[in-house]
Backbone bond lengths (Angstrom), bond angles and torsions (degrees), N, CA, C in turn:
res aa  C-N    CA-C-N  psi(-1)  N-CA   C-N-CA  omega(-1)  CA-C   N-CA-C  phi
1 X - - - 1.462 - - 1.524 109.80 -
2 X 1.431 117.66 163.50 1.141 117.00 163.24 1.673 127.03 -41.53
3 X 1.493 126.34 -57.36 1.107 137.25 159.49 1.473 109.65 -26.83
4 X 1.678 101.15 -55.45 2.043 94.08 -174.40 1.510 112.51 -62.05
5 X 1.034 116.90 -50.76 1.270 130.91 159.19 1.729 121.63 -16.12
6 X 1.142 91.37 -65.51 2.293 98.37 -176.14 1.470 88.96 -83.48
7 X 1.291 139.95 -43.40 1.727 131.66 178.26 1.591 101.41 -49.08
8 X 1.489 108.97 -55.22 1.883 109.68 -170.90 1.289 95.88 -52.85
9 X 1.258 119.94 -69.29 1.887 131.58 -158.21 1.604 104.64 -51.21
10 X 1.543 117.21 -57.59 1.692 123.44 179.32 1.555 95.85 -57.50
11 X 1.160 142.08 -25.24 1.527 121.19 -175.94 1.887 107.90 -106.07
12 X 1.443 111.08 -9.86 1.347 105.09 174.50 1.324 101.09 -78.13
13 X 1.250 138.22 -31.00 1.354 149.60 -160.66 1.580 109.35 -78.96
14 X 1.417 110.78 -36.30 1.359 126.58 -165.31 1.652 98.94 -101.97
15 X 1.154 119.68 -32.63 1.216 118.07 164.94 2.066 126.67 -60.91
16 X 1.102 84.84 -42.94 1.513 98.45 174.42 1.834 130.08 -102.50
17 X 1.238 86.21 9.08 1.816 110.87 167.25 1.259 113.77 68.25
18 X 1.488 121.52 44.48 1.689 120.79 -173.76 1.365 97.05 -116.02
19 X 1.154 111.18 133.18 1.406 134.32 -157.09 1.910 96.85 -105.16
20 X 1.354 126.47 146.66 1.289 131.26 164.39 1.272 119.81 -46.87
21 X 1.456 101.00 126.42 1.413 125.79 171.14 1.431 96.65 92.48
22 X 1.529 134.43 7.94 1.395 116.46 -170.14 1.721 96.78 -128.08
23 X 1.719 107.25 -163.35 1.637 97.85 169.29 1.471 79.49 99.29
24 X 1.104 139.24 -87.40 1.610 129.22 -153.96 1.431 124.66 -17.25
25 X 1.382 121.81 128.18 1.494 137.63 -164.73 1.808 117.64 31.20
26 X 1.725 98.89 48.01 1.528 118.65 164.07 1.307 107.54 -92.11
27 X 1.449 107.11 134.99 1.558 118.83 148.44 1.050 135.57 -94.51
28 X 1.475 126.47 136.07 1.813 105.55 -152.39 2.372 82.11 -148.16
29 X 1.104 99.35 153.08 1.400 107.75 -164.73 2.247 99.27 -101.64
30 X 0.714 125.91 137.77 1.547 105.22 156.19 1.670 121.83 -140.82
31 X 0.981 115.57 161.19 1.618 105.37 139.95 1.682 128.99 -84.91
32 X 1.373 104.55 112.31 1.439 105.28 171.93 1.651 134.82 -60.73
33 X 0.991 100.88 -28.19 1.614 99.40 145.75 1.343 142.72 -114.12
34 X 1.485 101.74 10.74 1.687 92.65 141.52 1.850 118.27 -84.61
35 X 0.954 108.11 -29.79 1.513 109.58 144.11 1.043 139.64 16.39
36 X 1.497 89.79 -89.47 1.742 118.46 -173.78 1.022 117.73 -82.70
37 X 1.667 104.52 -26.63 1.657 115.46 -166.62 1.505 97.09 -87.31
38 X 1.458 122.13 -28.79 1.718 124.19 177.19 1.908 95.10 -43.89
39 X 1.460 102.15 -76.02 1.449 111.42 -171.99 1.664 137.46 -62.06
40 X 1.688 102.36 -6.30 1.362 126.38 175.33 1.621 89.58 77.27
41 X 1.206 139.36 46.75 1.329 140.36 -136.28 1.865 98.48 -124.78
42 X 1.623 122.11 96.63 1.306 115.04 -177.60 1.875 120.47 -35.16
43 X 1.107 111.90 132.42 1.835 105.70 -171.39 1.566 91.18 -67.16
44 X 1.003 141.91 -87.50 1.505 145.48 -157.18 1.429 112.99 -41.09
45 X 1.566 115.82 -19.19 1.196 113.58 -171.64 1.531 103.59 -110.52
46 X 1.419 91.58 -4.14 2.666 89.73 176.35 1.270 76.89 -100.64
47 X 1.671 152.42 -58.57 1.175 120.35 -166.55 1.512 124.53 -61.65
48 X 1.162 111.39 -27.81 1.551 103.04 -178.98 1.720 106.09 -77.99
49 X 1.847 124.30 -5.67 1.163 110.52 173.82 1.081 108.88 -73.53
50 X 1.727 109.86 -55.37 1.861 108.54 -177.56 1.518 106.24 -62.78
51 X 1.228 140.57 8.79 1.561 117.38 169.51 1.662 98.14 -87.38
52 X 1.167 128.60 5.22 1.668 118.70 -143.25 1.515 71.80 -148.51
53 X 1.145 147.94 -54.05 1.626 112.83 163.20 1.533 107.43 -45.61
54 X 1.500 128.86 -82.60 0.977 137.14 -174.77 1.775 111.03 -29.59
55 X 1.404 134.99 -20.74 1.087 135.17 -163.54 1.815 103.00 -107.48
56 X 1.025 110.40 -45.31 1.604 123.96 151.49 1.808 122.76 -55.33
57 X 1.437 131.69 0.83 1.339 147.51 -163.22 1.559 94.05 41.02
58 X 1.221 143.11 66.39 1.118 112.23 164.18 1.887 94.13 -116.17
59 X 1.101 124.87 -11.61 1.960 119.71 161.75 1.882 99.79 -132.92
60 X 0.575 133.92 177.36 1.540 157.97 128.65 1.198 123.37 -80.05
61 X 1.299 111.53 123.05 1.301 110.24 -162.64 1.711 93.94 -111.13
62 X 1.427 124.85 154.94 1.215 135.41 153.00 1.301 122.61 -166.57
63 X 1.398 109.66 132.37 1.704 131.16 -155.75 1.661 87.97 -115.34
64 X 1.688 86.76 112.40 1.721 111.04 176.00 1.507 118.26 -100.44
65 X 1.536 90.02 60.51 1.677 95.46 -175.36 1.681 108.86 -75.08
66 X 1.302 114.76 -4.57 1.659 92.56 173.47 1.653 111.80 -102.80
67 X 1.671 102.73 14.47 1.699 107.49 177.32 2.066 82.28 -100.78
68 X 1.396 92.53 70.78 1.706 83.34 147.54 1.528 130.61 -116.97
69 X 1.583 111.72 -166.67 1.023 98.51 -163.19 1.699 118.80 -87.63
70 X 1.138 142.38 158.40 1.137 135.57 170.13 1.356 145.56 -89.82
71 X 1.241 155.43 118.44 1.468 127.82 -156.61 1.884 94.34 -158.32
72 X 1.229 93.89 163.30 1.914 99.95 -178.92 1.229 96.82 -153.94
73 X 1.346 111.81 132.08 1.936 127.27 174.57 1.598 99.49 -53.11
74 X 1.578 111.40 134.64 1.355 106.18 157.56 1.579 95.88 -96.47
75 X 1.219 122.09 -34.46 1.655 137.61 178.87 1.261 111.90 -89.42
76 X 1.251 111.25 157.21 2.031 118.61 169.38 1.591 87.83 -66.42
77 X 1.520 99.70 173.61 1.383 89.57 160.42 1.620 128.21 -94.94
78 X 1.279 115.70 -20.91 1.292 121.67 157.10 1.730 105.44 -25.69
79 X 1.147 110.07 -97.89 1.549 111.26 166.93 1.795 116.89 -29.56
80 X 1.116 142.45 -27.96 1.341 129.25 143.08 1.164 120.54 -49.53
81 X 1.831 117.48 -45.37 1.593 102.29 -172.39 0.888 141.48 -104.38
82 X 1.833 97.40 9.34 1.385 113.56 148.49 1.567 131.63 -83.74
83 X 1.493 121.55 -20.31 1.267 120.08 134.86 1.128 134.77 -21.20
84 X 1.566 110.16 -61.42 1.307 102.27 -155.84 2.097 108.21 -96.54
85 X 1.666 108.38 2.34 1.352 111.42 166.85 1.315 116.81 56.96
86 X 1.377 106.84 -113.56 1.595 98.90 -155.99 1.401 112.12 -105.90
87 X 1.498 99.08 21.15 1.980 105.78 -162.80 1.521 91.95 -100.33
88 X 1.366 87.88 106.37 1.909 115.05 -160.45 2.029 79.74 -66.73
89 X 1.282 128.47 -80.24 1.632 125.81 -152.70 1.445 106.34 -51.51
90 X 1.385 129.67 -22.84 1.089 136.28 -154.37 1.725 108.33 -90.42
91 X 1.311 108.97 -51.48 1.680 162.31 124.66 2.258 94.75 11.00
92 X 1.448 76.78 -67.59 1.728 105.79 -166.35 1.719 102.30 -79.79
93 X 1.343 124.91 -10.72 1.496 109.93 -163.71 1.898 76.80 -111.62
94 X 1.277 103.85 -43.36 1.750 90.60 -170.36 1.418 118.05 -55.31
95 X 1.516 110.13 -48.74 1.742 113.23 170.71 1.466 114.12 -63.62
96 X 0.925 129.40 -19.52 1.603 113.75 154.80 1.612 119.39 -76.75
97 X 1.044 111.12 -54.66 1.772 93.64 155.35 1.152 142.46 -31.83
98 X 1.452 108.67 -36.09 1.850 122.58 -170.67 1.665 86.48 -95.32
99 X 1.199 144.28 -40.21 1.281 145.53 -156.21 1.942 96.92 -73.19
100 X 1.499 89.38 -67.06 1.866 97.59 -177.61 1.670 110.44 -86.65
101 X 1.073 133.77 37.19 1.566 146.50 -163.49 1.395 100.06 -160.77
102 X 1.025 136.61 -98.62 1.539 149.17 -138.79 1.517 103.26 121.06
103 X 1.327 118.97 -167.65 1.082 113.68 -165.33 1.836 93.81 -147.32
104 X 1.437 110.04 24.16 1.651 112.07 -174.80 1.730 129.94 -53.08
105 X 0.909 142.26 141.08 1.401 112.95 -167.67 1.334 102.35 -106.31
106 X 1.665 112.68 164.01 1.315 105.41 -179.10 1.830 133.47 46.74
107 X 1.408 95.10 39.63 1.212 121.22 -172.60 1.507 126.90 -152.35
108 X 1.191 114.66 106.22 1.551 122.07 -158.19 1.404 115.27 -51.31
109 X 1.430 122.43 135.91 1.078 115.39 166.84 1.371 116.41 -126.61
110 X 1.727 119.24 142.28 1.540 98.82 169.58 2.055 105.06 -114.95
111 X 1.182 100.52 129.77 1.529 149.86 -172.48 1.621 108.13 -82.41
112 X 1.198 104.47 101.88 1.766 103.04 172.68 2.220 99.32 -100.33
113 X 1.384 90.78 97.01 1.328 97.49 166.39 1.860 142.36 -19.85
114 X 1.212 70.51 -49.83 2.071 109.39 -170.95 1.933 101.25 -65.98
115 X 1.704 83.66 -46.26 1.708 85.43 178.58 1.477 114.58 -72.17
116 X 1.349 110.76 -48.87 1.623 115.98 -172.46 1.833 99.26 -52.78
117 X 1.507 122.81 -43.69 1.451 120.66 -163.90 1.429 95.08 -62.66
118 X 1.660 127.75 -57.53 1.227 110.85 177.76 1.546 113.22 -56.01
119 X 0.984 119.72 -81.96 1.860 115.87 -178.01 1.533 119.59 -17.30
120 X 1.641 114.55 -28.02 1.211 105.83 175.19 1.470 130.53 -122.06
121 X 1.771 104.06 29.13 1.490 140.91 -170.72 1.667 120.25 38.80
122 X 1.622 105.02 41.92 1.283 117.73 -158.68 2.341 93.11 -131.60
123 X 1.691 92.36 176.17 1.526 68.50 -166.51 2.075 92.28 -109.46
124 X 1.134 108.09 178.91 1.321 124.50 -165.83 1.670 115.33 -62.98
125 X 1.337 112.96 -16.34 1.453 134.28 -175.05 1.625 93.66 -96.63
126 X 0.823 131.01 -30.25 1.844 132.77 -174.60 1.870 97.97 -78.74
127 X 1.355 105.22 -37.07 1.679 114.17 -158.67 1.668 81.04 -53.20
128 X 1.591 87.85 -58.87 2.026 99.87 -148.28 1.378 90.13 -64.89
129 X 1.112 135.82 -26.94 2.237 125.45 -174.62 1.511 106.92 -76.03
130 X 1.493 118.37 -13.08 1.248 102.74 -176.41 1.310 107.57 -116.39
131 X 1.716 130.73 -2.21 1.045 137.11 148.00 1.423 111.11 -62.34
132 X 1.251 133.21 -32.45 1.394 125.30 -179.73 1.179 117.10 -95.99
133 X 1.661 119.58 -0.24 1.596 133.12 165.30 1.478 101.16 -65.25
134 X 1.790 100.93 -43.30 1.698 106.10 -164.64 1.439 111.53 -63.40
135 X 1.835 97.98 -32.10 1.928 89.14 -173.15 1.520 103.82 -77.34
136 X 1.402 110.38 -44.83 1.267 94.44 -171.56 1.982 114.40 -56.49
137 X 0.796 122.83 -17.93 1.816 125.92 169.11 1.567 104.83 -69.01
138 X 1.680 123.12 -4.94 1.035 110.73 -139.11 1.648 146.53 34.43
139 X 1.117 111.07 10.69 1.315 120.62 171.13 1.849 112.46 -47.30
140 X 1.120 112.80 -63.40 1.386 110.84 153.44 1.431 119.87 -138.34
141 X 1.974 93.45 172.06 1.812 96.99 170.38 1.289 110.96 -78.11
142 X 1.007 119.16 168.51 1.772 141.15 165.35 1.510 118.00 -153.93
143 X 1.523 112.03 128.87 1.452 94.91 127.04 1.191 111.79 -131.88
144 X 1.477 107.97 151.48 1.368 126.27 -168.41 1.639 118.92 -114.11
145 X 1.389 102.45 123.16 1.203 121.93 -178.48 1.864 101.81 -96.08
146 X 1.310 112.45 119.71 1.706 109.46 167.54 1.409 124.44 -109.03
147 X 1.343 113.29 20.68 1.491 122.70 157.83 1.281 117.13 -109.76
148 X 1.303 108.44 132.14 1.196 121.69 170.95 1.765 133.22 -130.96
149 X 1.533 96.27 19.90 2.013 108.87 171.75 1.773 77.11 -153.60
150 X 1.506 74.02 152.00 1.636 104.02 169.52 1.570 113.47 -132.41
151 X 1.578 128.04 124.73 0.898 133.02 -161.31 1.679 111.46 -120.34
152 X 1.174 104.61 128.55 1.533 118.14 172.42 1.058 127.07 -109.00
153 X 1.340 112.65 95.98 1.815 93.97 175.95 1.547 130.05 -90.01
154 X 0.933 101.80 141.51 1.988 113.52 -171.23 1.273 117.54 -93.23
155 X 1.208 113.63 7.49 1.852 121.31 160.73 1.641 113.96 -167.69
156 X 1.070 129.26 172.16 0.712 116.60 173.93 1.523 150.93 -95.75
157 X 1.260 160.71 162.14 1.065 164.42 178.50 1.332 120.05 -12.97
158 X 1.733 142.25 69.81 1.564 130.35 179.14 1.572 87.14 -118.38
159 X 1.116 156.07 70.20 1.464 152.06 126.96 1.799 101.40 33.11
160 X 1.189 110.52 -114.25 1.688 91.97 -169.30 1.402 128.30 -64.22
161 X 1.297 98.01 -33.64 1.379 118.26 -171.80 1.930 105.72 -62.77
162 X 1.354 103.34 -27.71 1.927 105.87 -171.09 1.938 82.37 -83.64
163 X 1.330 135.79 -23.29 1.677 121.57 -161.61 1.521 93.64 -96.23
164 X 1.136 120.12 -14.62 1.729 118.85 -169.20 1.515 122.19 -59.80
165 X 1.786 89.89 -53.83 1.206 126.56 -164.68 1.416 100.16 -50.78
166 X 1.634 118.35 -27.25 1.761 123.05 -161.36 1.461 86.03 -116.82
167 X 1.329 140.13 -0.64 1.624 106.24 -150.62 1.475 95.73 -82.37
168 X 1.388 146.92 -55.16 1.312 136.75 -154.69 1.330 99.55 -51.70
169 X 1.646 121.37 -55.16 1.490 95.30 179.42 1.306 122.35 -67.48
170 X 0.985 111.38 -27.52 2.201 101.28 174.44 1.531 102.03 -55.21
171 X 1.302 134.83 -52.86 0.964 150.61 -131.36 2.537 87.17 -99.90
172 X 1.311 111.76 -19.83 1.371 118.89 157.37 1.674 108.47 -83.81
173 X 1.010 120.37 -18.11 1.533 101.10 -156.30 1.667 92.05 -118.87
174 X 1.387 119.11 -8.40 1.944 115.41 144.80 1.193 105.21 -55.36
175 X 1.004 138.07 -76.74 1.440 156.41 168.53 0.946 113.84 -2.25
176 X 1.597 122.93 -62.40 1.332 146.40 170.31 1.321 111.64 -42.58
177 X 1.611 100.58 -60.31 1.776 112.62 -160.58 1.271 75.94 -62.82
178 X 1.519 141.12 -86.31 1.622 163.74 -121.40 1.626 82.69 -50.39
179 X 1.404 135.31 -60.54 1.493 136.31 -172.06 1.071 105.65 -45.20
180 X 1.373 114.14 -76.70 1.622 130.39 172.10 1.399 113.84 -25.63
181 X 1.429 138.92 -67.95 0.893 136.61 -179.46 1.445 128.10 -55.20
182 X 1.657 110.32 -43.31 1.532 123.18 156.64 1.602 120.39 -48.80
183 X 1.294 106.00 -45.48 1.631 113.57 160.39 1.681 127.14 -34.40
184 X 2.010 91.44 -55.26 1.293 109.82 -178.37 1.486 104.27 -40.30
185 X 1.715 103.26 -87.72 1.534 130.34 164.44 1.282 108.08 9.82
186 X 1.392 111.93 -65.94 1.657 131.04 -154.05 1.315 95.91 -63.71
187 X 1.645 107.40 -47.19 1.276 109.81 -161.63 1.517 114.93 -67.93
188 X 1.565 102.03 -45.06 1.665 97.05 175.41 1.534 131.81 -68.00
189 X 1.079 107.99 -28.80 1.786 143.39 166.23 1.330 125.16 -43.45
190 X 1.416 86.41 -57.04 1.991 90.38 -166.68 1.765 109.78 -70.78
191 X 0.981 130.19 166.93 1.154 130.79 157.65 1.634 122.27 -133.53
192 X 1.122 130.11 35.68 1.395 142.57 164.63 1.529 105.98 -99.67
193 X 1.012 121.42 -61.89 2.043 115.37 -157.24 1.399 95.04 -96.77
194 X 1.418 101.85 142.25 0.899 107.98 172.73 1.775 125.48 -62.06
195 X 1.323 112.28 147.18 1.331 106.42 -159.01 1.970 100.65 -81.39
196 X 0.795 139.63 -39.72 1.604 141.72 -172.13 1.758 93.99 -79.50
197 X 1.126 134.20 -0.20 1.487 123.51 169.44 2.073 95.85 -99.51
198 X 1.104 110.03 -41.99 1.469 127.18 166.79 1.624 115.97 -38.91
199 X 1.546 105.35 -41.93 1.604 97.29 -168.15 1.578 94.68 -126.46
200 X 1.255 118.11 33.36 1.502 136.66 151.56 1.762 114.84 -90.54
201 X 1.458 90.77 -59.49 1.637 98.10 165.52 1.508 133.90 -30.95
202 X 1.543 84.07 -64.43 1.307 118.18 152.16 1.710 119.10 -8.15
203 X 1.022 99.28 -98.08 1.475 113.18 144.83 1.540 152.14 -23.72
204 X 1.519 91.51 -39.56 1.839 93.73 162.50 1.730 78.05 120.65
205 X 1.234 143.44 -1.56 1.337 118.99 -155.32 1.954 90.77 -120.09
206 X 1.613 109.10 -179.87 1.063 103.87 -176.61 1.724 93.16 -139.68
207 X 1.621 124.85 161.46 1.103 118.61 -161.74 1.423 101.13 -175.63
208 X 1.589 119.95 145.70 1.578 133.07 -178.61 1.726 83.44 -76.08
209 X 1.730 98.93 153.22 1.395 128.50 146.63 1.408 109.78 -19.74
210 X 1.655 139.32 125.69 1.443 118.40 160.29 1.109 120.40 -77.24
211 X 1.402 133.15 -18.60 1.526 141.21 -169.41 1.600 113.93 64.26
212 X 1.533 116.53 31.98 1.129 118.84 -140.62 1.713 83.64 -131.86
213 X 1.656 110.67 -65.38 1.757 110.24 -150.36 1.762 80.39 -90.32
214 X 1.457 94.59 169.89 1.676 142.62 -158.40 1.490 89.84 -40.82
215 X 1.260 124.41 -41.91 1.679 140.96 -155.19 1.836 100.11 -77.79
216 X 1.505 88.29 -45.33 1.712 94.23 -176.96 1.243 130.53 -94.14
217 X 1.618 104.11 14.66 1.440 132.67 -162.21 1.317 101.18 -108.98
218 X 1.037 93.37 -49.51 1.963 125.16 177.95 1.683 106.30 -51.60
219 X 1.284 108.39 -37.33 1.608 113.24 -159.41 1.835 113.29 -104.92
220 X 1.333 104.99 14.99 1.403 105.03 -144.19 1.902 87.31 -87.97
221 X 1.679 120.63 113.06 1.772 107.37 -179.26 1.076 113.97 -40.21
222 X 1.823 115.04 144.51 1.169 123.05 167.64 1.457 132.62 -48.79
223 X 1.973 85.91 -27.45 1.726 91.28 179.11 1.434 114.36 -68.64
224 X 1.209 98.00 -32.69 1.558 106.16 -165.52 1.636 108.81 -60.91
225 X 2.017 112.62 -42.97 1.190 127.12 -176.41 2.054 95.63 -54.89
226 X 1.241 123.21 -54.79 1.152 130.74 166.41 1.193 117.47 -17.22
227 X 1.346 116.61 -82.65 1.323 147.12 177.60 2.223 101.49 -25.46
228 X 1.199 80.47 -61.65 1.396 114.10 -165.86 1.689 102.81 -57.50
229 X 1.082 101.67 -34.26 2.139 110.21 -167.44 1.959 74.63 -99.67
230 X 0.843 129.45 -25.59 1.825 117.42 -160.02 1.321 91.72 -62.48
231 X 1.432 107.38 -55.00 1.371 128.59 -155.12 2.024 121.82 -65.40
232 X 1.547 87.65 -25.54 1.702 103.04 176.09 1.394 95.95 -93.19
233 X 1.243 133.98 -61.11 1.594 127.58 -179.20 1.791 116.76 -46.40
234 X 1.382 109.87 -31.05 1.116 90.13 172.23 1.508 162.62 -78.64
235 X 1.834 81.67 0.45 1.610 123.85 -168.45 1.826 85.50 -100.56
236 X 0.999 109.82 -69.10 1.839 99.91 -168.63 1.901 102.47 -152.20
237 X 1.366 101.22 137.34 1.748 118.83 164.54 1.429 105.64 -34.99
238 X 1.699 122.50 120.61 1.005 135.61 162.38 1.671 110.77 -131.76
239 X 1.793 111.88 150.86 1.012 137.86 169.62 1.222 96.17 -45.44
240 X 1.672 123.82 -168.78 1.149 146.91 136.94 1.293 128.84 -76.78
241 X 1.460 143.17 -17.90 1.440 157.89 142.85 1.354 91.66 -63.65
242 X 1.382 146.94 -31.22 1.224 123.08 179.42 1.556 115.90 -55.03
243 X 1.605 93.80 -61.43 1.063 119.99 178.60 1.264 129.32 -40.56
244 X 1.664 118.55 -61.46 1.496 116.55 149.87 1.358 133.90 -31.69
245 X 1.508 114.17 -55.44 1.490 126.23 161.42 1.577 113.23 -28.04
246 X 1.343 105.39 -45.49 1.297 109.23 -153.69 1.655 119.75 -88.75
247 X 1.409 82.39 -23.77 1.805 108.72 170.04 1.147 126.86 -124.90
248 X 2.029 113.18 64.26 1.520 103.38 -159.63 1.672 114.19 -75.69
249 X 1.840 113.26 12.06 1.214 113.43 -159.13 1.659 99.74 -104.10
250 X 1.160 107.79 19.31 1.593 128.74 169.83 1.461 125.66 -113.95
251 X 1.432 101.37 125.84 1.650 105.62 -173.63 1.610 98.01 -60.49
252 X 1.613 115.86 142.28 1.769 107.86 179.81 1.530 91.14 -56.70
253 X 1.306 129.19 -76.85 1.008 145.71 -151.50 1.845 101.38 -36.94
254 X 1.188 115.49 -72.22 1.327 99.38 140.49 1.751 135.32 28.85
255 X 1.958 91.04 -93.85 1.251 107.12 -164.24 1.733 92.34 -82.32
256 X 1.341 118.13 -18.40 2.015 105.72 -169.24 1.254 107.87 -61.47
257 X 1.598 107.50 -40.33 1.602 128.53 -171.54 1.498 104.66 -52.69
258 X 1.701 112.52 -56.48 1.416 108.55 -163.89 1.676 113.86 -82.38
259 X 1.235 116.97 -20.15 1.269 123.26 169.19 1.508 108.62 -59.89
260 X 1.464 94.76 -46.10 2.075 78.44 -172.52 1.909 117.38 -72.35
261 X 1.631 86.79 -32.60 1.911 90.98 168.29 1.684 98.13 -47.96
262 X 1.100 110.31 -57.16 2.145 102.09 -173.97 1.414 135.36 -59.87
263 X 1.735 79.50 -12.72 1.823 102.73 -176.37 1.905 95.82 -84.29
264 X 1.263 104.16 -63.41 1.448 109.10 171.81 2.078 122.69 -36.76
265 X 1.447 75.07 -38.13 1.914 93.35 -171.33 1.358 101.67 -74.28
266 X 1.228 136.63 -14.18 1.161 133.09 179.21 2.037 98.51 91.26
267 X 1.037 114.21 -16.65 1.956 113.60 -154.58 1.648 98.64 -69.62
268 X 1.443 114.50 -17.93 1.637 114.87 176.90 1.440 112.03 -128.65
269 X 1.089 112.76 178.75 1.679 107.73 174.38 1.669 95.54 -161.63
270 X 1.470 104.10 157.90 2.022 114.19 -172.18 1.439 86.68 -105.09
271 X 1.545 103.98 110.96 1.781 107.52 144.99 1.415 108.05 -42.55
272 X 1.944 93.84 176.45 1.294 100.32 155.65 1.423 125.24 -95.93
273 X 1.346 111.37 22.81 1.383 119.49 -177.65 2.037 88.10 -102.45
274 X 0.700 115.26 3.72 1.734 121.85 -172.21 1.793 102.42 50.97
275 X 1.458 78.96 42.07 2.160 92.76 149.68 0.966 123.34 -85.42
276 X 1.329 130.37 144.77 1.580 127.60 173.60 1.673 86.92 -90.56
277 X 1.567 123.58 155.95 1.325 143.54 166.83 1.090 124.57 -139.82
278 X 1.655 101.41 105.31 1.787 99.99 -162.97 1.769 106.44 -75.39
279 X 1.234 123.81 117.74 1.691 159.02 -163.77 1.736 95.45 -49.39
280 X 1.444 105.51 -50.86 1.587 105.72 -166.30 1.873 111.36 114.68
């Protein structure tokens, strides 16, 4: 929303020490989740703010995921995690390393920080203190890089007044998504229209029933399903997997229903080979 928006921008600003009216064509380095975690700030919801500054020109956004960090086992890790015993956070950042890494020794690895802190429900400033616990044990090398976005801003510092200028259209293009998504819903949800005439519409185009998806599978008359089993039984005795096989454009459930109406009707009968035998 608009609101998330001037909350993200007033704390990127305050986070990185740019004072009003200034900041214009600065480059400033961060960690994105120390970030979020400074402001108690949902991750999915500060990244989708800076994509929507960045999409509005008011920063440039760029995520320097191949400036990560580096590190190489001097130890297996077994021998790390018995080192490190009963130090449960410490414990928790190494097994996510060995889990999303390997655990090879003497073999470089590059380490996205941000991920290991989530994977090991700890924050991104703990990752890098206990990587530098490890060198100093020598357990392993590192060097550690703790930025991972680089931010540009393209004007300078007005807090509401820089989110205003864009909000009606942000505030059109929720709107937009919000349809779209209700659309989605509808689409997976409903069970009357057929779904491939649904996401034709969709589109601008118009189109017959396919008789094809779950919806048109769903709808197919019983007589017709009838018709359809009359017509294979009368040539030669088939199972029920025959039968399906033979009509994959029929819900089974479908075909169990109408078989037992024929079983009841007397019009088929079950060998003992568990053939159906259409009666006549």
């Amino acid at each position: 929303t608009v609101e998330n928006i001037k909350f993200v921008y007033r704390k990127l600003n305050n986070y990185l020490r740019i004072a009003m009216h200034e900041g214009e064509n600065t480059t400033h380095q961060l960690s994105f989740s120390d970030f979020a975690s400074t402001y108690s700030i949902n991750g999915m919801m500060c990244y989708n703010a800076l994509l929507t500054l960045d999409r509005f020109s008011v920063i440039s956004l760029s995520q320097s995921y191949h400036r990560r960090s580096n590190i190489r086992f001097r130890e297996s890790g077994k021998n790390i995690i018995d080192f490190l015993g009963n130090q449960k956070d410490m414990n928790a950042i190494v097994q996510a390393i060995l889990r999303t890494y390997g655990s090879s020794t003497y073999q470089d690895l590059e380490i996205n920080t941000s991920i290991i802190a989530l994977r090991s429900n700890t924050s991104e400033q703990k990752v890098i203190e206990t990587l530098q616990k490890l060198e100093e044990q020598e357990l392993i090398e590192a060097n550690i890089i703790d930025a991972d976005t680089q931010i540009n801003f393209l004007e300078p510092r007005d807090d509401d007044r820089t989110i205003n200028r864009f909000s009606k259209e942000l505030t059109k293009q929720n709107k937009i998504k919000k349809q779209k998504l209700e659309q989605m819903f509808y689409l997976v949800t409903q069970k009357q229209k057929c779904i491939n005439v649904l996401i034709l519409r969709y589109f601008g185009e118009k189109s017959q029933p396919c008789g094809k998806c779950s919806v048109c599978i769903g709808k197919v008359p019983q007589t017709l399903v009838l018709d359809k089993i009359k017509d294979l039984l009368i040539n030669k005795d088939l199972n029920s997997g025959d039968i399906a096989s033979l009509l994959p454009q029929i819900d089974k459930n479908n075909l169990i229903e109408t078989i037992s109406l024929l079983l009841e009707q007397g019009k088929v009968s079950l060998l003992d080979n568990h053939k159906y035998h259409w009666n006549g």
